[in-house]
Phi, psi and omega in degrees: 000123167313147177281348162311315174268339165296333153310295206274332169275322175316310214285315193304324212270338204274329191227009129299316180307289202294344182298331191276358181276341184257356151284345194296325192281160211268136196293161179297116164265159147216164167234152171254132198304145181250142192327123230277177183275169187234144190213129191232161175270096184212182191310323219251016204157183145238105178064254197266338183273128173293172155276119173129333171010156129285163188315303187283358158284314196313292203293341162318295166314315190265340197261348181305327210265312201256324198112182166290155188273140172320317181220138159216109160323343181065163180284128179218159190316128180296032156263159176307127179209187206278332209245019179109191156222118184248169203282171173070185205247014190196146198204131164241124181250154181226143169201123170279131149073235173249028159280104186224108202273160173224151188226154190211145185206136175273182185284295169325352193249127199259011172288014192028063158103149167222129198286114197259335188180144144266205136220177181199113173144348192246077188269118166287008166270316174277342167067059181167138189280162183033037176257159152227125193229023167240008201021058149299305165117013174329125159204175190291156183277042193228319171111041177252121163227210179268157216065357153289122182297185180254003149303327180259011166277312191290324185250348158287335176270349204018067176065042170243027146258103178282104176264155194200162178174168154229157187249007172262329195285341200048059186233099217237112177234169174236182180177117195274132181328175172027020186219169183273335217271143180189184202170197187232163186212133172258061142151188208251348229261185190304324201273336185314170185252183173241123199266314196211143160239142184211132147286137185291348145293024180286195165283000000 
C-alpha cells in the first residue's frame, strides 16, 4: 500500500472514530424548576393554596416560600377557643408568623382534615395584633394588607367597604360588600389601618 492511500484511509478511519465519539455522549436534558406557589389574601384561598386543601399540602406549600412554622395547635376539640368556634368535631390552626391557616374535621371523616379558613395580622405566639412580623407582606388582589388605611379600603373598593365599631369599646371592623373577606381596624376614621385580615365566614 502506497503511502499516499494509507494517508486518505487514516484521515478516514480518523473521522469516523470521531463522528462515533460525538454520537456516543449522552444529549444534554434540562429541567424546569416548578413553579413557586403564589399566595394571595383571597375568597377562595391564599392564592395558589386553595380552601378544602388537605393539611399537608397546605403546609407543604407555604413552608416551601416562609420555612416551617411557628405554631401548630394539633388537632383539638372543635369548641369556642382562642382561635373561634369552627365547624365539624376537630380544628388544627397552623400559623407562619401572624398568617394562621385553620384546618377542620369530622370524626367520620378520613382524609385528616381540609384547610377551612385563615387570618392575617394576629400573631398568636406573641399574643398581638395588626403586627406581620415574618414581612410576609399579604394583601387582597386589590393591594389591601395590614396597615392599609381605610382611605386605601374605600378607594380599592370603591366604596363597598362597609365600617362598623362601638366607640366606646374602641372596636372597629370592615367588611367588603359581597364578599367573606372583612377584618378589623383601629379605628374609624380615612387615616386608621387595617389591624387583621380574615374571611369572615371562618371560625
Amino acid at each position: 500500500m502506497n503511502s499516499h492511500l494509507r494517508s486518505i484511509i487514516t484521515a478516514g478511519l480518523a473521522t469516523v472514530l470521531l463522528a462515533g465519539c460525538a454520537t456516543s455522549e449522552p444529549a444534554a436534558t434540562t429541567s424546569m424548576p416548578a413553579p413557586l406557589v403564589s399566595l394571595q389574601l383571597g375568597e377562595d384561598g391564599l392564592g395558589d393554596v386553595l380552601l378544602g386543601s388537605p393539611p399537608e399540602t397546605v403546609v407543604a406549600d407555604i413552608s416551601a416560600l416562609y420555612g416551617e412554622p411557628d405554631l401548630d395547635s394539633d388537632w383539638i376539640a372543635s369548641e369556642p377557643n382562642i382561635y373561634g368556634s369552627c365547624p365539624g368535631d376537630q380544628m388544627r390552626a397552623i400559623g407562619w408568623g401572624s398568617l394562621l391557616t385553620i384546618f377542620v374535621k369530622d370524626g367520620n371523616e378520613d382524609l385528616g382534615g381540609r384547610f377551612f379558613t385563615y387570618t392575617y395580622g394576629y400573631d398568636y405566639t406573641q399574643n398581638v395584633g395588626g403586627v406581620d412580623p415574618r414581612g410576609l407582606g399579604l394583601s387582597t388582589s386589590e393591594g389591601i394588607g395590614i396597615g392599609s388605611t381605610v382611605a386605601d379600603l374605600e378607594a380599592a373598593y370603591l366604596g363597598s367597604a362597609a365600617i362598623a365599631g362601638d366607640v366606646e369599646l374602641d372596636v372597629w371592623s370592615f367588611q367588603i360588600d359581597d364578599s367573606t373577606i372583612g377584618g378589623l381596624l383601629d379605628g374609624p376614621d380615612a387615616a386608621s389601618t387595617v389591624t387583621l385580615i380574615e374571611l369572615t365566614d371562618g371560625c
